[in-house]
C-alpha positions as CSV (number, residue, x, y, z in Angstrom):
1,X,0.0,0.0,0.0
2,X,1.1,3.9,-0.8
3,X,-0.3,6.5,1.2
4,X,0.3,9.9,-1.1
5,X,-0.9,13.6,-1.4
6,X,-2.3,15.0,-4.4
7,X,-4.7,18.2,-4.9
8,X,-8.2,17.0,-6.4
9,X,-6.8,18.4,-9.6
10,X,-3.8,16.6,-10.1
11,X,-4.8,13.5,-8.5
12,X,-6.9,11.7,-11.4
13,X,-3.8,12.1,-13.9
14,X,-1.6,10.9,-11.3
15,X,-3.6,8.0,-10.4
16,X,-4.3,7.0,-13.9
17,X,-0.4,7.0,-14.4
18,X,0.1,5.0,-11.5
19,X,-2.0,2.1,-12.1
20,X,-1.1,1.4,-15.7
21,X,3.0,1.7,-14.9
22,X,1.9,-0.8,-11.7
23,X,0.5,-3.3,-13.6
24,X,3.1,-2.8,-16.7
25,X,5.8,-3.5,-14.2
26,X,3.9,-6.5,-11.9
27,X,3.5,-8.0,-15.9
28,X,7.4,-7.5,-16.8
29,X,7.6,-9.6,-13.0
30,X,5.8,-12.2,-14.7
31,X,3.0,-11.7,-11.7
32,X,-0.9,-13.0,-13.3
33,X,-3.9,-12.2,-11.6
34,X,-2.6,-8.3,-10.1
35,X,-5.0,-6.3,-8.7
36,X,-4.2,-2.9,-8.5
37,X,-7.5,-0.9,-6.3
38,X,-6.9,3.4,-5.3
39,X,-9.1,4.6,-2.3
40,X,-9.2,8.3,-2.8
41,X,-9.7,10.7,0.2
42,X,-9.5,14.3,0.9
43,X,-6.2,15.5,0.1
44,X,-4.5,11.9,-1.2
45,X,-5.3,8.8,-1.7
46,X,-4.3,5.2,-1.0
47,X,-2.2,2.8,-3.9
48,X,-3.0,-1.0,-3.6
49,X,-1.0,-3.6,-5.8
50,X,-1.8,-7.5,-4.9
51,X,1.3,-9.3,-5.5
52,X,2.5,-13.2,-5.0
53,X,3.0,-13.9,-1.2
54,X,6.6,-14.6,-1.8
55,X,6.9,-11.2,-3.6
56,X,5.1,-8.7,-0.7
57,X,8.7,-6.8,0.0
58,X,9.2,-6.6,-4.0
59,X,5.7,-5.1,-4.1
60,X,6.4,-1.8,-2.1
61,X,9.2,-1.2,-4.2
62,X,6.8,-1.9,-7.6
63,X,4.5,0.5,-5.8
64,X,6.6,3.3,-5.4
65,X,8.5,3.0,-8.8
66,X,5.4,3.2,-10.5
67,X,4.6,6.3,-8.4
68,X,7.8,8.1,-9.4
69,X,7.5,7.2,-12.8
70,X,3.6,8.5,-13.0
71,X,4.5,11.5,-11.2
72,X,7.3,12.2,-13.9
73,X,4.8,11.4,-16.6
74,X,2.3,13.6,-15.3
75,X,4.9,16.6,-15.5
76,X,6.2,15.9,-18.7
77,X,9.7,15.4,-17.1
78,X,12.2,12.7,-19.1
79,X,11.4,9.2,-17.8
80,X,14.0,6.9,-16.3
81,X,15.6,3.8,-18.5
82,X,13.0,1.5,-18.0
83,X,15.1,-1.4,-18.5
84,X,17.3,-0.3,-15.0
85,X,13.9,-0.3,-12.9
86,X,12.7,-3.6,-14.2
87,X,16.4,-5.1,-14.0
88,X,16.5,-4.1,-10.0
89,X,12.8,-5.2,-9.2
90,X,13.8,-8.3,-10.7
91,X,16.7,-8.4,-8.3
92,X,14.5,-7.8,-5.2
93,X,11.8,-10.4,-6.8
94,X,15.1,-13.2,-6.8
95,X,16.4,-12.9,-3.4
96,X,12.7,-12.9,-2.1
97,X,11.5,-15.6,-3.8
98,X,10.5,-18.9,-2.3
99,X,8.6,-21.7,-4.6
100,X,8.0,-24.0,-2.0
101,X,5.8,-21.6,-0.5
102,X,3.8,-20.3,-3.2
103,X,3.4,-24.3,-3.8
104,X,2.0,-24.7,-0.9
105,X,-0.8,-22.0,-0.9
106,X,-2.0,-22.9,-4.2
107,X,-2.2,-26.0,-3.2
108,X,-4.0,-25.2,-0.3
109,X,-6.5,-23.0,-2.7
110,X,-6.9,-26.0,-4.8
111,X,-8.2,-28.1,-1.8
112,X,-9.8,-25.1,-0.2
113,X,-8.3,-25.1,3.0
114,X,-7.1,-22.4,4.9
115,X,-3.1,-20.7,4.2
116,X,-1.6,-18.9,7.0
117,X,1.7,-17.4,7.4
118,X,3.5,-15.2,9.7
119,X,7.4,-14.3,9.7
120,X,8.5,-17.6,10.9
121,X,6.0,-21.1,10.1
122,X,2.9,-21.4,7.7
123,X,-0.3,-23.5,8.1
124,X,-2.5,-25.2,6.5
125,X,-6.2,-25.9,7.5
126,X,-7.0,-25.1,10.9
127,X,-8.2,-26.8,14.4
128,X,-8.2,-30.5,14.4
129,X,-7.4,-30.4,10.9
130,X,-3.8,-27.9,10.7
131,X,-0.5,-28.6,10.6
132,X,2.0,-26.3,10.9
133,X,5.2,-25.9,9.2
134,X,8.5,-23.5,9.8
135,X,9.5,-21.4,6.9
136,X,12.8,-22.8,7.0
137,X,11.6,-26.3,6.3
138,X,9.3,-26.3,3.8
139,X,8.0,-29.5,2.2
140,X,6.8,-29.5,-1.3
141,X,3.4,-30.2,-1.7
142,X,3.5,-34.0,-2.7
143,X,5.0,-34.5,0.7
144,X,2.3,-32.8,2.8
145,X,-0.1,-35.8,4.5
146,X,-3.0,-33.9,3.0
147,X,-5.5,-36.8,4.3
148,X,-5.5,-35.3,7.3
149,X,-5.5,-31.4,6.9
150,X,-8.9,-29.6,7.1
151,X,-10.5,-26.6,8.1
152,X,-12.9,-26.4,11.0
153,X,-16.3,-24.2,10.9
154,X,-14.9,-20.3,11.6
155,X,-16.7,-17.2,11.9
156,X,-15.3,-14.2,11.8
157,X,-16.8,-10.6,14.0
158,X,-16.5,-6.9,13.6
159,X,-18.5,-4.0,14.0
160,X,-17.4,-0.7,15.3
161,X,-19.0,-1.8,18.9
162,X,-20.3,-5.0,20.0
163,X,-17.7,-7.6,18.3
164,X,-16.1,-8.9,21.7
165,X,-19.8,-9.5,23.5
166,X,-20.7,-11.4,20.3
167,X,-17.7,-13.1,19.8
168,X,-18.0,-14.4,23.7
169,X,-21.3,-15.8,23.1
170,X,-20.9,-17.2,19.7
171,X,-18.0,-18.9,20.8
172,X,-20.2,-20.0,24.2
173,X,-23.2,-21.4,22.0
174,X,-20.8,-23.4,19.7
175,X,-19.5,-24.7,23.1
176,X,-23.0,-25.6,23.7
177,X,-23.4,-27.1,21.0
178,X,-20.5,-29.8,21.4
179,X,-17.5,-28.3,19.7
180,X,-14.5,-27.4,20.8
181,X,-14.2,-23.6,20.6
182,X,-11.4,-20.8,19.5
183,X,-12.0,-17.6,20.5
184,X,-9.6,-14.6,19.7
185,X,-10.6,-10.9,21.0
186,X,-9.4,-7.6,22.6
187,X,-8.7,-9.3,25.9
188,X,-7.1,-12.5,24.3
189,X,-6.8,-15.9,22.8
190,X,-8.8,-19.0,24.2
191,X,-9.2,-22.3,23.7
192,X,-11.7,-25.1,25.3
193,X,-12.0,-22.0,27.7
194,X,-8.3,-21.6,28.4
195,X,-6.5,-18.6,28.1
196,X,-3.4,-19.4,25.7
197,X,-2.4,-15.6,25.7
198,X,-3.7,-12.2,27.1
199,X,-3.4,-8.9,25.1
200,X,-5.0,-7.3,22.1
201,X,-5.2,-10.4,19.4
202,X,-8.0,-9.5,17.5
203,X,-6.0,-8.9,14.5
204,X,-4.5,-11.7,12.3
205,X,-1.5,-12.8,14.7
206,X,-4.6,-13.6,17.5
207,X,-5.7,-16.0,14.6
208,X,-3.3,-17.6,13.5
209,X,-2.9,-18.7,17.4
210,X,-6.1,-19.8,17.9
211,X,-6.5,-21.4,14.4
212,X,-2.6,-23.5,15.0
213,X,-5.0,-24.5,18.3
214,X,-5.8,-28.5,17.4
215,X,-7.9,-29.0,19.9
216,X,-10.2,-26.8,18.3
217,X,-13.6,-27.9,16.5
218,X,-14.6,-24.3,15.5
219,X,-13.1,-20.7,16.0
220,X,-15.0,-17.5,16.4
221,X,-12.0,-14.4,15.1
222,X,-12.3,-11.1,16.5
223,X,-12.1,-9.0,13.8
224,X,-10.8,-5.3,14.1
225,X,-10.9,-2.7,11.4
226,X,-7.2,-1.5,12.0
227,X,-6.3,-5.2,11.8
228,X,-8.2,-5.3,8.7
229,X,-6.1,-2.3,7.3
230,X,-2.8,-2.9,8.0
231,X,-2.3,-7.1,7.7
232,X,-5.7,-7.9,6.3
233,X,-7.5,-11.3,7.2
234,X,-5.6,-14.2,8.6
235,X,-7.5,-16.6,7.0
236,X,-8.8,-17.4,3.2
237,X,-12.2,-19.7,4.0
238,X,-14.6,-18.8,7.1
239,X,-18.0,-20.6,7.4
240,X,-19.7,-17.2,8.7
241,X,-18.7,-13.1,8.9
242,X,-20.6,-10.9,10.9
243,X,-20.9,-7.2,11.2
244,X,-22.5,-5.8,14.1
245,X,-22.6,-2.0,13.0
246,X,-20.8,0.6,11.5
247,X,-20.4,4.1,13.7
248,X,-18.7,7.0,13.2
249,X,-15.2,5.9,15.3
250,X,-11.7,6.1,14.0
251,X,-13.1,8.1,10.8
252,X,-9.5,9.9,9.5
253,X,-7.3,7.4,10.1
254,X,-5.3,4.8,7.4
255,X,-7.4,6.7,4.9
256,X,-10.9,6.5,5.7
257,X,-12.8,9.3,6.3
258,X,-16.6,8.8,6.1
259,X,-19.0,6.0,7.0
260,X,-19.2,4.1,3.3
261,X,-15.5,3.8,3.4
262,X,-15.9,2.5,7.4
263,X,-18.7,0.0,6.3
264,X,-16.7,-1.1,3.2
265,X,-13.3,-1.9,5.0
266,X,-16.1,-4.0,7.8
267,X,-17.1,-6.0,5.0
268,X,-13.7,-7.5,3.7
269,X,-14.6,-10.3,6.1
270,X,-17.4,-11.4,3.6
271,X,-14.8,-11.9,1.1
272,X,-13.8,-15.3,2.1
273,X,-16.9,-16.9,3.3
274,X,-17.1,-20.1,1.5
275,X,-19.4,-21.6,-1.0
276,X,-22.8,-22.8,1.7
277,X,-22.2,-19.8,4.1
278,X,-23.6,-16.7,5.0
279,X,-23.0,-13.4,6.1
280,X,-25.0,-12.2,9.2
281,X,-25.7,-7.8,9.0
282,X,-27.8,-5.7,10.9
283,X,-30.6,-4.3,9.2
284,X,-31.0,-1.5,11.7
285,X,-27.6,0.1,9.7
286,X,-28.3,2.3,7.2
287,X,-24.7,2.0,5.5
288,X,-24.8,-1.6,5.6
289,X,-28.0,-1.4,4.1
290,X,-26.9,0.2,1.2
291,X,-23.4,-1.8,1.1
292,X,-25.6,-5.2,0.9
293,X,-25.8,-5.3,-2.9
294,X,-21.5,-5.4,-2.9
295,X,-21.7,-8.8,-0.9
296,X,-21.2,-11.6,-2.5
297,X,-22.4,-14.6,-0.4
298,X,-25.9,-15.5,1.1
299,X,-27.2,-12.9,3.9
300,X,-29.0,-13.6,6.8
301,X,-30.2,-10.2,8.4
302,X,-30.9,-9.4,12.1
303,X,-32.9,-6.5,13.8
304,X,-34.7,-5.0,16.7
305,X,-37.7,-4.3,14.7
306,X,-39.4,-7.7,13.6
307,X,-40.8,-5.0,10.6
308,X,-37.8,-3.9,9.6
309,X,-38.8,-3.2,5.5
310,X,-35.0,-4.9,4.7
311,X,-35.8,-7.8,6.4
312,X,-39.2,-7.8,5.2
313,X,-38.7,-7.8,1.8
314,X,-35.6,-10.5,1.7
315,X,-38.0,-12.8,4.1
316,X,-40.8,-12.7,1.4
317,X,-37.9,-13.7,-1.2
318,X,-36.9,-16.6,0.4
319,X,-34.3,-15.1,2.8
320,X,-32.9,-15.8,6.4
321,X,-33.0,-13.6,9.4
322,X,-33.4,-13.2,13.2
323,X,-35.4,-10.7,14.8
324,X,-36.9,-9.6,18.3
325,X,-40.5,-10.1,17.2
326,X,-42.3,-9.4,20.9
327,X,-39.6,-9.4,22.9
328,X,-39.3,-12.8,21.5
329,X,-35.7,-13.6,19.9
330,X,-36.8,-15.7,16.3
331,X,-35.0,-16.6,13.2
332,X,-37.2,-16.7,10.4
333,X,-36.2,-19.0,7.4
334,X,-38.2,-20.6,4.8
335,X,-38.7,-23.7,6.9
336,X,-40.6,-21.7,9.2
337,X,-40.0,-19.4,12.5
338,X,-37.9,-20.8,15.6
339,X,-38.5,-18.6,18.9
340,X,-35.2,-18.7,20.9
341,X,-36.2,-17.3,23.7
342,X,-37.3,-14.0,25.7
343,X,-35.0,-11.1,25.5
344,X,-35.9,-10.0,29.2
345,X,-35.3,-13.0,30.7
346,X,-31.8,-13.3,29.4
347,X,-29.4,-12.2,32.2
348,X,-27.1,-10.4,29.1
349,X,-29.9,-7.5,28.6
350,X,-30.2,-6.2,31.8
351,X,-34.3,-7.6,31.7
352,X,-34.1,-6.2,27.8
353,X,-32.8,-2.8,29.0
354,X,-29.7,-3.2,27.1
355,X,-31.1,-3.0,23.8
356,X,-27.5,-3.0,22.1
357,X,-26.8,-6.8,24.1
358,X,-30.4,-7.9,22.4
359,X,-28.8,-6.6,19.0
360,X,-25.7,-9.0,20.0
361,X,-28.2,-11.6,21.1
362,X,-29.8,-11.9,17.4
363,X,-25.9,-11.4,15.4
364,X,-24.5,-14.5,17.6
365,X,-27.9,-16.6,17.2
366,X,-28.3,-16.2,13.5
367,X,-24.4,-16.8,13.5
368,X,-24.6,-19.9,15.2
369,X,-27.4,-21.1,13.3
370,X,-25.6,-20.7,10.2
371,X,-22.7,-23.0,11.4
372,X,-25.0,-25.6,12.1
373,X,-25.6,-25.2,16.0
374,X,-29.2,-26.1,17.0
375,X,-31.8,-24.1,18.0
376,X,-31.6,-25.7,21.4
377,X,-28.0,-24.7,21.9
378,X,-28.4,-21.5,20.9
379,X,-31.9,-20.9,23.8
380,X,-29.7,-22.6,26.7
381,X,-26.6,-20.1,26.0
382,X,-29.1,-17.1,26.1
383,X,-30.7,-18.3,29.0
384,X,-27.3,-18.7,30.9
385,X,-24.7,-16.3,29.2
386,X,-23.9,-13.2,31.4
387,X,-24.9,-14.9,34.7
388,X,-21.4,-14.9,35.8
389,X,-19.0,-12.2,35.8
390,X,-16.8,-14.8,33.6
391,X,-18.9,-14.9,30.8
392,X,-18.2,-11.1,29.4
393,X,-15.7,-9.3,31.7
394,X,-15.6,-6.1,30.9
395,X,-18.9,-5.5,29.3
396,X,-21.9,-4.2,31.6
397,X,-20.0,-6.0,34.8
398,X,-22.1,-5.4,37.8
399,X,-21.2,-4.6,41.1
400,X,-22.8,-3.3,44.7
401,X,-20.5,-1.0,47.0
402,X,-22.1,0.2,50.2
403,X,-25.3,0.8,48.7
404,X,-23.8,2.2,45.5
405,X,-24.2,0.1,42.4
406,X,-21.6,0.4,39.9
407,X,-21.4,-0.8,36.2
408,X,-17.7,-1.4,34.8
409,X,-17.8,-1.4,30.9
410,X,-15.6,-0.7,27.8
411,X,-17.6,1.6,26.2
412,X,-14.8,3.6,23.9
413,X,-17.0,5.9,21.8
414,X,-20.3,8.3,21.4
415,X,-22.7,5.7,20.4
416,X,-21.1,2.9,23.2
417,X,-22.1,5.7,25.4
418,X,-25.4,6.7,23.8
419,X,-26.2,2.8,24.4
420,X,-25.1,2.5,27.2
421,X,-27.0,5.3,29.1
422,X,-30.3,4.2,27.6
423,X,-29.5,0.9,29.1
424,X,-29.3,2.2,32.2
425,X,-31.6,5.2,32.1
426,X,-34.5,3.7,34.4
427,X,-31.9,2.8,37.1
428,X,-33.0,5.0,40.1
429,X,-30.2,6.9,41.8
430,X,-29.5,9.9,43.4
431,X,-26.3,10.6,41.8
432,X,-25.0,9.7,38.7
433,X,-21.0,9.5,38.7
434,X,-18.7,8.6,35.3
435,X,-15.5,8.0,34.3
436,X,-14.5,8.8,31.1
437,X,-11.3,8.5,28.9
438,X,-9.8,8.6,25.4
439,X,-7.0,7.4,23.3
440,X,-5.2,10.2,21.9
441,X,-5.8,9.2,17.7
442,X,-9.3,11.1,18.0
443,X,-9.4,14.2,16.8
444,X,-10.8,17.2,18.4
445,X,-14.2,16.9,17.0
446,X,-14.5,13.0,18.0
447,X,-13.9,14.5,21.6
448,X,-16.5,16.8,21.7
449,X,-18.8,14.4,20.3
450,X,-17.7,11.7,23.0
451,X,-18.6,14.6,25.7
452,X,-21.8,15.3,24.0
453,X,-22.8,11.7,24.3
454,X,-21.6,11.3,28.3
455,X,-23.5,14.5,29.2
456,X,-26.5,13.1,27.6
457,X,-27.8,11.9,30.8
458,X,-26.0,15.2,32.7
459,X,-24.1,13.1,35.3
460,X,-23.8,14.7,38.7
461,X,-20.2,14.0,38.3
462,X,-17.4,13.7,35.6
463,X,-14.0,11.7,36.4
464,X,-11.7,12.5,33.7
465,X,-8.8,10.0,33.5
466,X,-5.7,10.2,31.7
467,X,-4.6,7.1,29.9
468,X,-0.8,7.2,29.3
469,X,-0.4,4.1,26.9
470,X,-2.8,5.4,24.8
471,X,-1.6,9.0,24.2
472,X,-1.1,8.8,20.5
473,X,1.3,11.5,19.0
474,X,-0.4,14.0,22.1
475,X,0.7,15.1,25.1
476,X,-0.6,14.2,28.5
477,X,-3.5,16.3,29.6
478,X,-4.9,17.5,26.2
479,X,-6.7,14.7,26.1
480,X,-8.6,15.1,29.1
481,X,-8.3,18.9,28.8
482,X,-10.2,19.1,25.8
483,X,-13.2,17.2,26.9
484,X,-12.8,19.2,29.7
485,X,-13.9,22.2,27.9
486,X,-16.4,20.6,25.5
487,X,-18.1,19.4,28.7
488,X,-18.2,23.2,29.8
489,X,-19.3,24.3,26.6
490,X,-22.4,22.2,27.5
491,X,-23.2,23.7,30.5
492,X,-21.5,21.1,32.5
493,X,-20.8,23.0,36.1
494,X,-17.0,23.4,36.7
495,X,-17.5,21.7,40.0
496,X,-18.7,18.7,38.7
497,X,-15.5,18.0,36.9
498,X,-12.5,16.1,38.6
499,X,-9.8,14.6,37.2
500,X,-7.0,11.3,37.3
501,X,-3.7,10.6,36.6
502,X,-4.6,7.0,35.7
503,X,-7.3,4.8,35.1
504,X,-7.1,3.0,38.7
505,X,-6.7,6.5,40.3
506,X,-9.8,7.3,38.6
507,X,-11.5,4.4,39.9
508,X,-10.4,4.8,42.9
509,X,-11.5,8.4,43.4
510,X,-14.9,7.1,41.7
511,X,-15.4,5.1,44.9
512,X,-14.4,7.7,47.5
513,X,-17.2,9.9,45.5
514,X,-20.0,7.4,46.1
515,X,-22.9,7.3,48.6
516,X,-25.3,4.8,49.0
517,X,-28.4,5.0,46.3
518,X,-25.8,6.4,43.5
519,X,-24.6,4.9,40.5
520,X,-21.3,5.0,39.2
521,X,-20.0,4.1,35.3
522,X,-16.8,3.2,34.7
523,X,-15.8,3.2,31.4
524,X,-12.2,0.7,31.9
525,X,-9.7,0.5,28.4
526,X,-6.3,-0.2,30.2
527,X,-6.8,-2.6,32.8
528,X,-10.1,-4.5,33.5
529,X,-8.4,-7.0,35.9
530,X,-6.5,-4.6,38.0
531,X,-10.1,-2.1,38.1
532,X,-11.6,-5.4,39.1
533,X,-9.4,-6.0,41.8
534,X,-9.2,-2.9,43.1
535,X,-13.1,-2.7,43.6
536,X,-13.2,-5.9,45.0
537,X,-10.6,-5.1,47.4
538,X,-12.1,-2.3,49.0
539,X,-15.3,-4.6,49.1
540,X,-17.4,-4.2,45.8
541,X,-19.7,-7.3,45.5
542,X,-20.0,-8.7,42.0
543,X,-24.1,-9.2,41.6
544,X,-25.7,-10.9,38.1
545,X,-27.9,-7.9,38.5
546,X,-29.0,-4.9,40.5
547,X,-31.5,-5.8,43.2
């Protein structure tokens, strides 16, 4: 990929030039099948080139040779010798090449199995069915025991909120239903409910982990959209790719600058569904709405609003989907309806409060379906899932302190927030108390928003907490300065305002602030365990629900 800056006017010639000296110089490679795709925003634009995967270091240098040579095009300046350019890619293309390896994956693609590879082994299929080979020692295909290498039934979730709740309990009804189940996600890769390794892994290193698992009998990939944009999917065959939503978050960065492009990015995980899958969208999203017609594989649909006119209209043609229809969870296929249970009985929804968990509810069910899990499954996981303070930590976790009750989330953005407060809008309380924070890659604007969206429900208090490994390029302070200031610009009183040097500070002062009958909502990013802990240490009571 080149990131570059052109003025609207110069920018078509320039792109034009790029693209046909990119592919004139992949062809003088010998590469087949190159795929050269621009993404144009305000002020630049973005330069893809496909390339063979033993050729990916040789393909930034393509890249920006054909960029010089358009630029000099463009101006009408004397091109370079050709001959020299295409003599030193050729150079780079040698010394990078492996055949054994590019063997192997079309190999793989012949057999349709999954093809991973990382810096130092490759893979092929996954679970029960991968083995897993060092780069150094790579076999040629004839020697590979291919008898016993298979893929195992994988889904893959993103959204711009909701992915790790949906991820927790897809993986938990797949559980249900007898496999064996993968899980990778913000908070870490599992297996057969183990922890194999805590950190961020929902990108394509988190996969490959969980997929090189075999003990695993299905997988359910976290999926995130800066993943997605700088190493792309993990894997080349998933049984199922959901999107829970696509919100205004991250807009401006790699490239991407408006919803469409958001929603477009989301959807690269439909690209590999296989032949007899689906992809599951919510029809409550306008831009996924409109980027339906761009996906290729079957769609099963899932809404709040059993009259949804999308779901509606592709139910009448023969279509799948799962919708609350009465407070009743039901996925609707041609065979008939299936209720899967009551939306405020399920401990997840806070009694159906949580309308955003019900959302989740319906994505994971229709996922779940669509892998083959039965309807059965599916009802005892909702009837169980969120009971324990195991099942989703970090998401609406519930706790009592000295008559205060206190919900620990890691709501990250305006609509989290917006969500979240409706959720817990009918919660009496004499005080309302929040903690708020925000990584340092927002700009200004997506500040103010978040402030706009936390003062919603004009909390008696504000905690603003500073979160040092997330300051991004600023410096510390601005961050919580500037929300600071939007907060007063909305008539927040300057009294109301407090402010920590950490995120355990801020829960800690958080606590000291509470009375008995208030309500406190800590929004943890850092360190969920150690907020935990600390609560629980100075005698929080985890609770299922608020009494």
């Amino acid at each position: 990929m080149l990131e570059l800056l052109a003025s609207d006017d110069e920018r078509p010639a320039l792109l034009l030039a790029w693209r046909t000296t990119a592919r004139h110089f992949a062809a003088r490679l010998g590469w087949t099948g190159v795929e050269t795709i621009v993404r144009t925003h305000p002020g630049g634009a973005q330069c893809f080139i496909s390339a063979p995967i033993d050729a990916l270091l040789t393909a930034t240098e393509v890249n920006e040779q054909a960029w010089l040579a358009a630029e000099r095009l463009v101006e009408g300046r004397c091109v370079t010798d050709e001959r020299d350019v295409i003599d030193r890619l050729r150079v780079h293309a040698h010394h990078e090449s492996r055949p054994r390896l590019v063997a192997l994956e079309r190999e793989a693609a012949r057999r349709g199995v999954n093809f991973t590879v990382d810096d130092d082994s490759i893979s092929l299929g996954a679970g029960t069915g991968s083995v897993t080979v060092p780069l150094g020692a790579l076999p040629i295909p004839g020697m590979v025991q291919w008898e016993g290498v298979h893929d195992i039934p994988i889904a893959l979730v993103t959204g711009s909120n909701g992915k790790t709740t949906t991820t927790r309990l897809l993986a938990a009804m797949l559980s249900e239903g007898g496999h064996v189940a993968a899980l990778t996600s913000t908070d870490g890769v599992w297996c057969a409910g183990q922890l194999i390794d805590e950190g961020d892994y929902s990108g394509p290193a988190g996969a490959r982990l969980a997929l090189r698992d075999q003990r695993a009998t299905a997988a359910v990939l976290e999926t995130a959209r800066g993943g997605i944009l700088r190493r792309g999917l993990a894997v080349t065959h998933a049984a199922a790719a959901v999107v829970t939503r696509v919100t205004a978050d991250h807009l401006g960065e790699y490239g991407i600058h408006d919803l469409r492009a958001l929603g477009e990015v989301k959807l690269v995980v439909a690209r590999v569904v296989t032949s007899g899958g689906r992809v599951v969208l919510n029809a409550d999203d306008r831009t996924l709405v409109a980027l339906a017609a761009t996906v290729g594989a079957p769609i099963t649909w899932f809404s709040l609003d059993a009259g949804n006119p999308t779901v509606a209209a592709y139910v009448a043609a023969g279509g799948e989907a799962c919708v609350l229809r009465d407070d009743t969870l039901t996925y609707v296929s041609p065979a008939g309806e299936t209720a899967l249970g009551e939306a405020t009985t399920m401990p997840l929804t806070l009694g159906g409060a949580a309308r955003y968990n019900v959302a989740n509810a319906l994505a994971a069910s229709a996922t779940a379906i669509a892998m083959g899990v039965a309807p059965d499954a599916v009802r005892a996981t909702l009837a169980r899932f969120g009971r324990l303070p195991t099942d989703n930590p970090g998401r609406l976790s519930l706790l009592e302190y000295n008559g205060a009750r206190i919900v620990v989330d890691f709501v990250h953005n305006p609509d989290g927030w917006l969500a979240l407060s409706d959720a817990l809008h009918d919660i009496p309380a004499r005080r309302r108390l929040v903690v708020i924070g925000q990584a340092g890659d927002r700009d200004d604007e997506a500040l103010e928003e978040l402030a706009a969206a936390v003062w919603n429900e004009e909390p008696d208090v504000v905690i603003l907490k500073e979160m040092p490994r997330f300051l991004r390029g600023r410096e510390s302070g601005d961050v919580t300065g500037r929300l600071a200031e939007a907060l007063l610009s909305l008539d927040c009183p300057r009294e109301a305002l407090r402010f920590a040097d950490g995120e355990l500070a801020a829960v800690q002062l958080a606590m000291a602030e509470s009375r008995p009958g208030d309500l406190l909502i800590l929004s943890v990013h850092a360190d969920y365990h150690a907020a935990m802990h600390a609560l629980q240490e100075a005698g929080a009571r985890v609770v299922s629900s608020f009494t």
